[in-house]
C-alpha positions, 0 to 999 in steps of 0.5 A: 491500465491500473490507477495508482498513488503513493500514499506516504503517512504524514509522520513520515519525514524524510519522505523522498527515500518512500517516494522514490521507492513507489515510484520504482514500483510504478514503473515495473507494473506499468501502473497510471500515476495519480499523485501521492497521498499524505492524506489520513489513511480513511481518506486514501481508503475512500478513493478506493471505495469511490472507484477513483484509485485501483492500487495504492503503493506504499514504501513499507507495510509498517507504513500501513494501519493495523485496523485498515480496511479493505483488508486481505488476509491469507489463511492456511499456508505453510510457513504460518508463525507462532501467531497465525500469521505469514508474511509474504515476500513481494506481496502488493497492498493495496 
């Protein structure tokens, strides 16, 4: 079973509509609650490379810093914009 937080940005207020929303995604992939995070993204991404988490869920992609990192990147699908960009419906970050 996968390790999971929830990480919510601190600016992110009220927090419970997120929280609630992660946690629904929990559920349905049966993933191993840690805690939530409120922590600056560096901090959630650390836990990541020390092994500690698998997965981090967050409530929406907006909530995710342009300059994260790891980073995973989808090229050469159809359906790509202006920009070179897709969003995928569904897609799991993390």
């Amino acid at each position: 079973m996968e390790i999971a937080v929830i990480w919510i940005p601190a600016h992110i207020e009220p927090s419970e509509p997120a929280v609630a929303r992660c946690l629904s995604h929990l559920r349905r992939h049966s993933y191993r609650f840690a805690g939530i995070m409120r922590a600056p993204w560096e901090t959630v991404e650390q836990t990541m490379i020390d092994g500690e988490v698998d997965v981090v869920v967050i409530a929406d992609v907006a909530h995710l810093p342009p300059d994260r990192s790891p980073r995973i990147e989808l090229a050469g699908s159809p359906g790509i914009d202006a920009d070179g960009d897709r969003t995928v419906p569904d897609t799991q970050f993390g």
